[in-house]
C-alpha positions in Angstrom: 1.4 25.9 5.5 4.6 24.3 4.4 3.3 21.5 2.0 0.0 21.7 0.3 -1.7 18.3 2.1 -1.0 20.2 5.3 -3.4 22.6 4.0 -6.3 19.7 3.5 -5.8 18.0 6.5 -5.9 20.8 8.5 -9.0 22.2 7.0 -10.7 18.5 7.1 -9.9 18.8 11.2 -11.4 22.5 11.5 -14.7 21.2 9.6 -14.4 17.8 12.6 -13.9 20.3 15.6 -16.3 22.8 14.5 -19.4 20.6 13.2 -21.6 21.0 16.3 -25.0 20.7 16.7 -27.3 22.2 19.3 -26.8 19.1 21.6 -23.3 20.1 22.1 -22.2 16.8 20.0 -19.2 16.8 17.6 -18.9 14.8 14.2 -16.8 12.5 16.1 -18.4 12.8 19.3 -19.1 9.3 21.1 -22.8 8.4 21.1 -23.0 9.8 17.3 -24.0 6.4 15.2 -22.9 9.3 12.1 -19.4 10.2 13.9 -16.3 9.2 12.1 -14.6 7.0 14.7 -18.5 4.8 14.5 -18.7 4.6 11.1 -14.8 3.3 10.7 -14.9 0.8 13.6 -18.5 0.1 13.9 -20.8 0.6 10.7 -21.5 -2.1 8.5 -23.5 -0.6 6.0 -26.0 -3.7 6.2 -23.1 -5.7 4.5 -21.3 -9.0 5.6 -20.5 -7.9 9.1 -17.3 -6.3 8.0 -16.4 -2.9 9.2 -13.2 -0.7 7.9 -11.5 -1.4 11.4 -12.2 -5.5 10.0 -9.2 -5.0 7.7 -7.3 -1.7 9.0 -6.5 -2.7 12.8 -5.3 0.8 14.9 -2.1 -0.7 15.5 -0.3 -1.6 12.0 -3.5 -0.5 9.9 -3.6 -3.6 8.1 -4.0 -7.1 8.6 -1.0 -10.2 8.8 -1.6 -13.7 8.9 -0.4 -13.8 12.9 -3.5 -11.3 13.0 -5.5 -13.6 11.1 -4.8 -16.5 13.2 -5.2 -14.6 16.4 -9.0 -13.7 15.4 -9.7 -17.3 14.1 -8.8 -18.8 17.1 -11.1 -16.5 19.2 -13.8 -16.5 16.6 -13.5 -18.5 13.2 -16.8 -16.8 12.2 -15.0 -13.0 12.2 -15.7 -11.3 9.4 -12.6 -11.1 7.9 -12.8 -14.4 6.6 -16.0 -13.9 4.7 -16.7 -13.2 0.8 -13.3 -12.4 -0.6 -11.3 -13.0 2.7 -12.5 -16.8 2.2 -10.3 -19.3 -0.1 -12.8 -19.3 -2.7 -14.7 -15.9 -1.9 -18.0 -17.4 -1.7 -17.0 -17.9 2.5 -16.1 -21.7 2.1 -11.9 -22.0 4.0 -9.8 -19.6 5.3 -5.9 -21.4 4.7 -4.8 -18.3 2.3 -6.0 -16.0 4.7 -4.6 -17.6 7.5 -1.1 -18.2 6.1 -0.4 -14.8 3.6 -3.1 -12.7 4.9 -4.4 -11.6 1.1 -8.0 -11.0 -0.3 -9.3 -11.9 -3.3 -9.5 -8.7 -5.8 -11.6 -8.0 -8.3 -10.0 -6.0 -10.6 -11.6 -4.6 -14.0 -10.0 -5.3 -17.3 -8.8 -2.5 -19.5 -10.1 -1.9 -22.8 -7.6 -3.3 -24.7 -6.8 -6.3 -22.3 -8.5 -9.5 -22.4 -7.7 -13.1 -20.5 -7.4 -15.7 -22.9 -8.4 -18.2 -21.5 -11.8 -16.2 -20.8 -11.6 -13.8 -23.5 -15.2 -12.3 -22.4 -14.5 -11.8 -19.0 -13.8 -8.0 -17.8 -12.8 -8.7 -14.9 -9.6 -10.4 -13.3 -9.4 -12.2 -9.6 -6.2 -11.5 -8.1 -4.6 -11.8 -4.2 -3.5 -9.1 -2.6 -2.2 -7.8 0.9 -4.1 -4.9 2.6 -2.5 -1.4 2.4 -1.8 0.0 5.7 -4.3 3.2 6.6 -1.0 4.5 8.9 -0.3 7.7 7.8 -1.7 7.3 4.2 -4.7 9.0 4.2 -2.9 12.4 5.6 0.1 12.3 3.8 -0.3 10.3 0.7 -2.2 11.1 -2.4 -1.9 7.5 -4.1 -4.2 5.4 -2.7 -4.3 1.4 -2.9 -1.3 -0.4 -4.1 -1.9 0.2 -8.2 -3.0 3.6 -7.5 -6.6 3.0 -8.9 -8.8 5.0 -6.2 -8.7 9.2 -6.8 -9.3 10.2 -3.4 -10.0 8.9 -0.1 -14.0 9.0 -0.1 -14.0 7.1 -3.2 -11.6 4.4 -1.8 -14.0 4.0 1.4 -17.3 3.8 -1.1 -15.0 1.4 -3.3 -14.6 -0.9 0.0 -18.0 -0.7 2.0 -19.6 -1.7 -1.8 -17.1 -4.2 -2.8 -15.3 -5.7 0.3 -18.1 -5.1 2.9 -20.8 -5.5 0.4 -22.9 -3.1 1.5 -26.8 -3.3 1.0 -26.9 0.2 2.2 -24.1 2.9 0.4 -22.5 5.5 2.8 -23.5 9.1 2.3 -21.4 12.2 0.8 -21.5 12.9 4.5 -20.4 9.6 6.2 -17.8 9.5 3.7 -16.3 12.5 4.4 -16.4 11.5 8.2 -14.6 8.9 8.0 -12.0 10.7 6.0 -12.3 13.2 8.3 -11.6 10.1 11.2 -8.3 9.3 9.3 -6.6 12.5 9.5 -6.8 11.9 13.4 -4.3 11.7 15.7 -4.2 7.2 15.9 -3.4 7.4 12.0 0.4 8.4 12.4 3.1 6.7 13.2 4.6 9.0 15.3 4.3 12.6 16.1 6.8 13.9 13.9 4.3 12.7 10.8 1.4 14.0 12.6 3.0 17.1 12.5 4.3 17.6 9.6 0.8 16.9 7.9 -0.7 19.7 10.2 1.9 22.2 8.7 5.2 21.3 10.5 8.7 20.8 9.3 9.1 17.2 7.2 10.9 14.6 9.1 14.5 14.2 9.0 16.3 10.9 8.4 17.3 9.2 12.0 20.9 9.5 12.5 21.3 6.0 14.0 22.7 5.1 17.1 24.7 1.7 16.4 27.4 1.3 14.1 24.9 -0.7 12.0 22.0 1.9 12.1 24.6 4.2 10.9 26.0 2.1 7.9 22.6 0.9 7.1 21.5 5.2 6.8 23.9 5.5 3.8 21.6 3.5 1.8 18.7 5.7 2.4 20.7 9.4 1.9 19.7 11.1 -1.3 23.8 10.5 -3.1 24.7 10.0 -6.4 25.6 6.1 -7.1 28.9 5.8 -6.2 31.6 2.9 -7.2 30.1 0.4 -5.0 26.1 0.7 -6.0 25.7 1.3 -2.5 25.6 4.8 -1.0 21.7 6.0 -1.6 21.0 3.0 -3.5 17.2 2.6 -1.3 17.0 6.4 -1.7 16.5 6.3 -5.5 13.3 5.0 -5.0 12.8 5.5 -1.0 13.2 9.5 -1.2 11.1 12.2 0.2 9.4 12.3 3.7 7.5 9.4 3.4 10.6 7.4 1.8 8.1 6.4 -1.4 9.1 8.2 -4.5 11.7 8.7 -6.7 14.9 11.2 -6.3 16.5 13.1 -8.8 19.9 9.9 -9.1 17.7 7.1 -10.0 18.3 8.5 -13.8 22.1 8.2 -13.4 21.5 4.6 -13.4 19.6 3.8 -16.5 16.2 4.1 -15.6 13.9 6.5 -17.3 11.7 8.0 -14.6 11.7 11.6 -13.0 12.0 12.4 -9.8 8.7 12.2 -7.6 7.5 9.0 -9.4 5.5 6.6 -7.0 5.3 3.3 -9.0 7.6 0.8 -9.7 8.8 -3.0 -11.0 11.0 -4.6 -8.4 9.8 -8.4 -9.7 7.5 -9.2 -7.2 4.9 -10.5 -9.5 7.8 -12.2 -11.7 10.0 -13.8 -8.9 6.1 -14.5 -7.2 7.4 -16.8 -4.5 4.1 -17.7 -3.0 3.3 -19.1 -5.9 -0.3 -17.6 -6.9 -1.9 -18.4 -10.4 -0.1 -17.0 -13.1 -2.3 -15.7 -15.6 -2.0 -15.0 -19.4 -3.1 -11.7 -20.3 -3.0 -10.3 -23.6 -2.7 -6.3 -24.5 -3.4 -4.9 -27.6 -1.3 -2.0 -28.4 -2.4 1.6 -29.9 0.0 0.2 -33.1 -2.3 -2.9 -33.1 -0.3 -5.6 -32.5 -0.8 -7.3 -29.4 1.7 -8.3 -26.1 1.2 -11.6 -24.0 1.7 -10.9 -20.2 2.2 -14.4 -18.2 1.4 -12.7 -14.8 0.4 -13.5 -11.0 -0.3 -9.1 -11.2 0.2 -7.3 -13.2 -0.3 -4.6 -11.3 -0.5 -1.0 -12.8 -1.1 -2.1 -16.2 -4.6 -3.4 -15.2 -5.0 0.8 -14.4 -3.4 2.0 -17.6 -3.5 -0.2 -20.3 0.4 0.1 -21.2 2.2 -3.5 -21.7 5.8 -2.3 -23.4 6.7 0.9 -21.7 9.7 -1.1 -20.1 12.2 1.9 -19.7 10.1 3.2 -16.9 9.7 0.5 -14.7 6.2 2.5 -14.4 4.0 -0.2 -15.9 4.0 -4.2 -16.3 4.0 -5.3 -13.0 4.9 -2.1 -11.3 2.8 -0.8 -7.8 3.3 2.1 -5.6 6.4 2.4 -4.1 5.6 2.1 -0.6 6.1 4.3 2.2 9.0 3.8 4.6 7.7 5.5 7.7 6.5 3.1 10.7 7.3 0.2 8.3 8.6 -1.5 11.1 4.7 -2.2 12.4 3.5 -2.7 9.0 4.0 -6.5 8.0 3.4 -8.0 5.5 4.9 -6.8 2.6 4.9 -5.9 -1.0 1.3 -5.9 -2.7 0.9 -9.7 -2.0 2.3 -10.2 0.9 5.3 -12.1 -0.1 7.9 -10.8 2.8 7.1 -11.8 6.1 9.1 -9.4 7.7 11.5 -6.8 7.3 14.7 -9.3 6.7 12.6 -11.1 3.3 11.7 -7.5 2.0 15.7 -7.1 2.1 16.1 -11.0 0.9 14.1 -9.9 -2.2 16.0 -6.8 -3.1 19.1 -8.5 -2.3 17.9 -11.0 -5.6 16.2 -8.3 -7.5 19.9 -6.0 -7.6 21.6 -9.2 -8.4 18.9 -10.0 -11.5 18.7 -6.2 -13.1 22.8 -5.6 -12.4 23.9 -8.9 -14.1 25.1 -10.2 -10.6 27.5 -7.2 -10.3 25.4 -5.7 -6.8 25.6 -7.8 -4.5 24.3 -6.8 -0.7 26.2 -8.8 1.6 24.6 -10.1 4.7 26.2 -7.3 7.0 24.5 -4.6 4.3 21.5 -6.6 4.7 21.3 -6.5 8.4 22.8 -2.6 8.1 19.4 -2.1 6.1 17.0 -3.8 8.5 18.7 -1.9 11.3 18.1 1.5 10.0 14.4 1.1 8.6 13.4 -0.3 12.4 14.1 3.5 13.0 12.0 4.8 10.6 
């Protein structure tokens, strides 16, 4: 095998293929109320009516508010606008679902972290967009946008308890089915992906076809910075096959991480144009003296604890760097759903370069259509 999660996946599709019983039935044979495909698209669990497929659809793998509206429209009582898909999560209106497409997280408190203006609570609410299950669960070992779930089984038992509120917990078996389910063929965005996570070579950047394609693939090229900020300026945090980690020039530029780092701050919680509740959080250091965090998310530090580590870019406010493959099918995006499309995901980075540079990177409008050209290929 050429990368170790080739190694997984494959052996994950052996144990599928070959699970057979005397009635000639696969795992994921049709008919089999235990096979992975039921249990993904049709098990509830006993819960709210909610099923995985609820908030992972086969086509983008997650859910957008033209979705949302869609399904309302043919059925307001869907379950995705129940419990925390609901305005208040207790199932009473469905406006933020039907405009941004977020659910309402419950996310525990660190040790050292407290609210204050509920200094007892050990828990935070926060809104946040549904990760995409396309091409994750084969290829990527960070799972949900702070990174907070180890492995896929425990991210399925995390949502059938807490999103589908389950009155009847999956099985060790049932949740290695429906792992086993992801690693199938509808999970990839294309065939080169499927591929590559069954052992073949990683995928190549497209070449581009247009002039703009073209210009627009210099951004994403693993180059040293060069006088204009421009050449492999997405690659410093877009790099690897799945365009979502680090590369060995991000350094050059100031910014303490090493290469293969999956989380970053681009100021999505701080710009937060949609406006959600800012909170005041308030860390207490290991020196003992304590940091206040005015935040709509903040977003890995709820996972680690770590409220100064600024040089990173690895902890207030920072979330996975997200994966670039198929983003064209994807939307929303950013981890609350803040860019529309693939033109406001540009918009924002166009302000963020401007913000952390001083105002001396500036994308232009023909780099920002160059940019949108190219990841429509991806």
């Amino acid at each position: 095998m050429k990368n170790p999660r080739a190694l997984i996946a494959a052996c994950s599709l052996l144990f599928a293929v070959t699970a057979v019983g005397v009635s000639g039935q696969g795992s994921n044979s049709p008919g089999n109320r235990n096979d992975g495909k039921h249990l993904f698209e049709v098990e509830t669990f006993g819960g709210n009516g909610r099923t995985c497929l609820t908030c992972h659809s086969t086509k983008t793998g997650t859910v957008s508010p033209e979705d949302a509206r869609r399904r309302f429209e043919l059925n307001p009582a869907d379950p995705l606008f129940v419990h925390d898909g609901s305005d208040d999560g207790q199932g009473n209106g469905v406006s933020r679902m039907l405009n941004f497409a977020t659910v309402l997280m419950e996310i525990p408190l660190p040790a050292n972290v407290r609210l204050a203006d509920d200094p007892t609570a050990r828990t935070v609410i926060l809104r946040r967009g549904i990760p995409t299950t396309l091409n994750t669960p084969a290829l990527d070992p960070v799972l949900m946008l702070d990174g907070r779930q180890p492995t896929l089984q425990a991210q399925a038992a995390g949502a059938i308890h807490d999103h589908a509120q389950a009155l009847a917990p999956a099985t060790g078996t049932q949740l290695a089915r429906i792992e086993q389910f992801q690693m199938t063929d509808a999970f990839f965005s294309s065939t080169e992906l499927r591929d590559f996570a069954r052992g073949g070579d990683a995928p190549k950047l497209p070449r581009g076809r247009t002039d703009s394609e073209k210009r627009g693939r210099r951004f994403f090229e693993d180059l040293p910075p060069d006088v204009t900020g421009k050449d492999g300026l997405c690659s410093a945090c877009h790099s690897g096959p799945l365009l979502n980690q680090t590369n060995e020039f991000l350094p050059l530029v100031g910014v303490n991480v090493p290469p293969g780092s999956r989380f970053q701050n681009v100021l999505v919680s701080e710009l937060n144009h949609l406006g959600n509740p800012v909170r005041h959080f308030i860390f207490t250091n290991p020196d003992g003296t304590e940091t206040d965090i005015f935040s709509s998310d903040p977003g890995r530090s709820l996972i680690n604890g770590i409220s100064q580590d600024f040089g990173t870019f690895d902890s207030v406010s920072a979330f996975k760097i997200s994966p670039l493959r198929g983003v064209r099918n994807t939307a929303p995006y950013f981890h609350d759903n803040s860019a529309r499309t693939l033109e406001d995901v540009v918009g924002h980075y166009t302000q963020f370069f401007q913000i952390v540079t001083g105002g001396l990177l500036v994308l232009t409008p023909q780099d920002q259509a160059d940019i949108v050209a190219f990841m429509k290929l991806l």
